[in-house]
C-alpha positions in Angstrom: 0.0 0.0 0.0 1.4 3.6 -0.8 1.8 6.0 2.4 -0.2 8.9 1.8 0.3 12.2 4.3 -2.8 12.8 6.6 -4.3 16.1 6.8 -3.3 18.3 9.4 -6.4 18.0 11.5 -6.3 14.2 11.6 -2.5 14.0 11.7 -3.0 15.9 14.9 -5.9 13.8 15.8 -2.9 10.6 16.0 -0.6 12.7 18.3 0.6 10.1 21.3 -0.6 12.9 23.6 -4.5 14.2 23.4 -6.7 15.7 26.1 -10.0 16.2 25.6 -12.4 17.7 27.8 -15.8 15.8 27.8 -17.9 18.9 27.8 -17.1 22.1 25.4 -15.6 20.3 23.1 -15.9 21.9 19.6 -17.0 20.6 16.8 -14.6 21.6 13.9 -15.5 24.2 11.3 -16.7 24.3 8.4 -19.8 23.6 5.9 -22.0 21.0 7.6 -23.4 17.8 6.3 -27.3 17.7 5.5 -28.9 17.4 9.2 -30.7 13.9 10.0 -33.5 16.1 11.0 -35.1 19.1 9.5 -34.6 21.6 12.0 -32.6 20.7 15.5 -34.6 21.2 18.6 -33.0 20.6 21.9 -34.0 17.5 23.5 -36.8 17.6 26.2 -35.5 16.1 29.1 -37.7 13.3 31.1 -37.4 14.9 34.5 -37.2 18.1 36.2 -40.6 20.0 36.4 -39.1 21.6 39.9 -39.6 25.8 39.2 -36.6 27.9 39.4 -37.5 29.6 42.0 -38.5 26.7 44.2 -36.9 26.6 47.6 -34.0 24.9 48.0 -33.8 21.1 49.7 -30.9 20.1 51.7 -30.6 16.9 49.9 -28.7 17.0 46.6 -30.1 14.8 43.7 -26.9 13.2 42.8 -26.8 9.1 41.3 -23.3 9.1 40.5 -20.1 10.1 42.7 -17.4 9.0 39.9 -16.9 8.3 35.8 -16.9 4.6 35.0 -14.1 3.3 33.3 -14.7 4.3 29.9 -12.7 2.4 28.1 -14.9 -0.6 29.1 -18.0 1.0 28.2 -17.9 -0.2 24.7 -18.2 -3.9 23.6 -15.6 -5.4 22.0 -17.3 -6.2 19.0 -18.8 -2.7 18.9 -15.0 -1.1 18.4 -14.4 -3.8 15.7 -17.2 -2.9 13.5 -17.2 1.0 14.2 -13.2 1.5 14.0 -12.3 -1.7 12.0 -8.4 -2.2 13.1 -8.2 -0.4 16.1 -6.8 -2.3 19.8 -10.3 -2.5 21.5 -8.6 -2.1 24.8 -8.6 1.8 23.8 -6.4 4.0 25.0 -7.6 6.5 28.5 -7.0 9.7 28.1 -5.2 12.0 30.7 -7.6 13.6 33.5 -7.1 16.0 35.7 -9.7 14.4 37.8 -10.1 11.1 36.8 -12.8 10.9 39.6 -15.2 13.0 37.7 -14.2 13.4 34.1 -12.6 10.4 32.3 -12.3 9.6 28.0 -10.8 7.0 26.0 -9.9 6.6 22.4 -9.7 4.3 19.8 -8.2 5.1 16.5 -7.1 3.3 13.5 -6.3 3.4 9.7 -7.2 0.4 7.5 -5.8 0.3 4.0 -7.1 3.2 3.3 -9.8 4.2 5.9 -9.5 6.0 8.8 -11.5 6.0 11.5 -11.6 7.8 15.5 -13.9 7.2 18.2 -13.4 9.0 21.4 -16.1 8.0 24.5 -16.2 10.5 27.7 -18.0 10.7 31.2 -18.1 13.6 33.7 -19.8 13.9 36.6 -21.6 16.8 38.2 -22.3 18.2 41.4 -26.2 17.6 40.9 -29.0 16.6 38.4 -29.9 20.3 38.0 -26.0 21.2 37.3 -25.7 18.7 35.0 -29.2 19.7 33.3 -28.4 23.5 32.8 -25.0 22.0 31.0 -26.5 19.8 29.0 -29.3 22.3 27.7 -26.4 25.0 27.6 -25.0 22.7 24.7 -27.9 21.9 22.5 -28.8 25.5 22.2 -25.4 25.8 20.4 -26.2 23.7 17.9 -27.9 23.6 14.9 -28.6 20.6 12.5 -29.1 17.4 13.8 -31.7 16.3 16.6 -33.1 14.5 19.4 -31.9 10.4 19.8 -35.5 9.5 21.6 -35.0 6.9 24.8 -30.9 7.6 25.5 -31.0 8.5 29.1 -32.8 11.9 30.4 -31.6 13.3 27.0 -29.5 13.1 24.5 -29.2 14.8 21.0 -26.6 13.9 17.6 -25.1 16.0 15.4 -22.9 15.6 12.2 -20.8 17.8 10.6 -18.3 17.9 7.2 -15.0 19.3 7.1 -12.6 19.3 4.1 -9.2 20.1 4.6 -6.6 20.1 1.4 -9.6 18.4 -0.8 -9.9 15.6 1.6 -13.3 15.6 3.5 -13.9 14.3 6.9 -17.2 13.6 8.6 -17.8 13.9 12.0 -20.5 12.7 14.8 -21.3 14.2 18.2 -23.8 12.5 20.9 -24.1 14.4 24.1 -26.2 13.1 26.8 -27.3 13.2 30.5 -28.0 10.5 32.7 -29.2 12.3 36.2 -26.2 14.4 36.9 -23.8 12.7 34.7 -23.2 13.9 31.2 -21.7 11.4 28.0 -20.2 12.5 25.1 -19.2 10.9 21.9 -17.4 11.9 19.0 -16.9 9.2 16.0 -15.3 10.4 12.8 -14.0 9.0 9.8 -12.3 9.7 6.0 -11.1 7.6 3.3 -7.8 8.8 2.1 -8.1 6.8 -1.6 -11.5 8.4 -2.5 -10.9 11.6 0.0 -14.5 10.9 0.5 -15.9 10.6 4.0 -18.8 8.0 4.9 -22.1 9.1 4.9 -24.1 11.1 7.3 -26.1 8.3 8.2 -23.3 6.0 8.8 -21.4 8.3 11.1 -24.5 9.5 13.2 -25.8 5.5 13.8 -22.5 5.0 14.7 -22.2 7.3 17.5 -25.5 6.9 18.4 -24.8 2.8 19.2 -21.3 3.8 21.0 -23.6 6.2 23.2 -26.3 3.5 23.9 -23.6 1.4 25.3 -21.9 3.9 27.0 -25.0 5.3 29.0 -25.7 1.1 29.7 -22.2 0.9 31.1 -23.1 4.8 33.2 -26.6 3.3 34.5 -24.8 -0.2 35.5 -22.4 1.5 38.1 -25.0 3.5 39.3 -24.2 4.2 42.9 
């Protein structure tokens, strides 16, 4: 096979040394791909009918204390089919609280295809904390929609970038699970074509890496 150089956005993307924060993160620039919905609307969330201005209780609504491991949250054969060559042990990312914000990677490039999928948990001081967060981030966004049933609730997004003619697409799931919040970002290009895959196979790919990874959230519930 004949090496070919990797843009500068994915060549960065393979540095030995990444940290990512699991909330904030932004999504790179640039034209994005036809939404999976017609108009994004953020998510409506399953609980929290409390008013603002309702007194406050001296117990905290809180299920979980710490991030699981997250480079356990996703099955094994899950990593094979959505980053086809990749070491499904994953790699963890440093935290500087690993207590209540933990990521791991996986990354590979096969023949031709590369693909990255990065899987993140933090944990927040309450349900409401992590509520405001979570709505603070679907406002941002525009495109995409709401992935019904995925914890309290969750919302994708995909986006195209094309960087020295080759294009790269890109999926985001956010979601909240009481007053944790799950992130995933699964991207992928092929550097024969410099096509990327499709919209719909980027977003159903993040969308089953976050179904597992809320599973794994809800299963160490404290």
């Amino acid at each position: 096979m004949r090496s070919l150089p990797l843009p500068l956005a994915l060549t960065a993307r393979l540095s030995p040394v990444v940290v990512l924060a699991a909330v904030g993160w932004a999504l790179s620039s640039g034209q994005p791909a036809a939404p999976q919905a017609a108009e994004h609307k953020p998510a409506e969330e399953k609980t929290e009918t409390r008013s603002e201005s309702a007194p406050s209780t001296s117990t905290v609504s809180k299920a979980y204390s710490a991030a699981p491991a997250p480079c356990e949250s996703i099955a094994k054969k899950t990593i094979e089919d959505l980053v086809p060559g990749a070491k499904t042990a994953g790699k963890e990312i440093p935290s500087t609280d690993a207590e209540l914000r933990r990521t791991c990677s996986w990354n590979a490039l096969k023949g031709y295809d590369y693909r990255w999928l990065d899987v993140s948990y933090e944990i927040m001081e309450s349900d409401e904390a992590a509520r405001r967060s979570y709505l603070a981030h679907t406002e941002k966004q525009s495109g995409g929609g709401a992935v019904p049933g995925l914890g309290d609730g969750a919302y994708s997004v995909v986006n195209l970038t094309t960087e020295d003619k080759q294009e790269t697409r890109e999926g985001v799931v956010f979601a909240r699970a009481s007053n944790a919040l799950v992130t995933i970002t699964y991207n992928g290009s092929d550097f024969e074509s410099k096509k990327a895959p499709s919209t719909d196979t980027i977003n159903k790919g993040a969308i089953k890496a976050a179904k597992e990874a809320v599973a794994a959230l809800e299963s160490d519930k404290d």
